[in-house]
C-alpha positions as CSV (number, residue, x, y, z in Angstrom):
1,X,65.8,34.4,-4.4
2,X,63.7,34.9,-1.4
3,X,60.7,33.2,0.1
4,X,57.2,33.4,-0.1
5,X,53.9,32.2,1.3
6,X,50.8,30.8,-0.6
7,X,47.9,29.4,-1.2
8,X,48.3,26.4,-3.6
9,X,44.7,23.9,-4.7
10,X,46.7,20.8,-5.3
11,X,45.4,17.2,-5.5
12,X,45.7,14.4,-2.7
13,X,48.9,12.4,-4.0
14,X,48.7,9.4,-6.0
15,X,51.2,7.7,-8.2
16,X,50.8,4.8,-10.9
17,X,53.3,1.7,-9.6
18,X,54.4,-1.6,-10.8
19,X,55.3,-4.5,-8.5
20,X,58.6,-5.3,-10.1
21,X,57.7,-9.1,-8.9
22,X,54.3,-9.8,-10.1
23,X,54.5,-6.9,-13.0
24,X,51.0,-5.5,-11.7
25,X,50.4,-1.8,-11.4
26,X,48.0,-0.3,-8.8
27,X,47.9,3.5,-7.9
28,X,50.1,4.5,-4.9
29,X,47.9,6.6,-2.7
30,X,50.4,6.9,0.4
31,X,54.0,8.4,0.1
32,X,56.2,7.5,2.9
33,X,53.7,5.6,4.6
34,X,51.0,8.9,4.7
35,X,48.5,10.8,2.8
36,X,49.5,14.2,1.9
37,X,49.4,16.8,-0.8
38,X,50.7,16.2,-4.3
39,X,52.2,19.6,-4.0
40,X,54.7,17.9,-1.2
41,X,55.9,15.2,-2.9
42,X,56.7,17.0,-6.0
43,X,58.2,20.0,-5.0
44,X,61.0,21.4,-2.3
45,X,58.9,22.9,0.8
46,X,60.0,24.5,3.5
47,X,56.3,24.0,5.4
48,X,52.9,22.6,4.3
49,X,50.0,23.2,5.8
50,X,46.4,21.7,5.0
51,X,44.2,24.9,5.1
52,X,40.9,23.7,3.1
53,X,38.5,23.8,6.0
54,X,36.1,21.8,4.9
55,X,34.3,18.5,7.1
56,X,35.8,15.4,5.6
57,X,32.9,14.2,4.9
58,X,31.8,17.0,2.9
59,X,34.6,17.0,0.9
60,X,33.7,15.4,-2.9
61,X,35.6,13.0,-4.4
62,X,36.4,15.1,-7.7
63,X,37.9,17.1,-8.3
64,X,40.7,15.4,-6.0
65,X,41.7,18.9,-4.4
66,X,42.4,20.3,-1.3
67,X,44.0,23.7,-0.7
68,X,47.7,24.0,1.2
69,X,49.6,26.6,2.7
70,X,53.3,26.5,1.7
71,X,56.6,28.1,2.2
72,X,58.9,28.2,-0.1
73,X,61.7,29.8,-2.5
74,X,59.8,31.7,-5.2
75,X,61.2,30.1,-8.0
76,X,59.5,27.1,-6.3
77,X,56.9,29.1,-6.4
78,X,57.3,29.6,-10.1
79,X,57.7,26.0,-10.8
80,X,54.5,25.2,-9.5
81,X,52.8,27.7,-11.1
82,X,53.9,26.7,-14.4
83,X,53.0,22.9,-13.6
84,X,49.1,24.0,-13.5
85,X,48.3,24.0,-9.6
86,X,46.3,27.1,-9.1
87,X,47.9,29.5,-6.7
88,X,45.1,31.6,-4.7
89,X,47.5,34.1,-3.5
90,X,51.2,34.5,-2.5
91,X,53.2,36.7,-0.5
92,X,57.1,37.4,0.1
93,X,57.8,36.8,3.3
């Protein structure tokens, strides 16, 4: 098990939630009171790092993606892989 760097497209985070008082559901677009990554919520990171460089207001509204820089155990690495988030490249570090 060793770590690696790389370059993940993953979308902006955003989770389906129900009040448990009223029983309405909304989508959840903030996870610990922030935007950030799907890829961060989802899996165990060492470091994430927005590298898309793109103007925000050039950036289109689908597909929801951005790309990140992570750090992280390869089988981590593997796990995301096999979920469907395209990895660009990756490197042992």
């Amino acid at each position: 098990m060793g770590l690696v760097r790389a370059a993940v497209v993953t979308p902006w985070y955003s989770e389906l939630v129900t009040d448990p008082e009223t029983g309405e559901t909304h989508t959840a677009t903030q996870y610990g009171g922030a935007y950030c990554p799907a890829v961060m919520v989802k899996y165990s990171l060492k470091s994430c790092q927005d590298v898309t460089s793109q103007r925000a207001e050039n950036l289109i509204p689908e597909p929801n993606a951005l790309t990140v820089e992570v750090v992280c155990e390869d089988t981590v690495l593997e796990q995301i892989e096999g979920d469907g988030d395209p990895v660009l490249w990756s490197e042992v570090i």
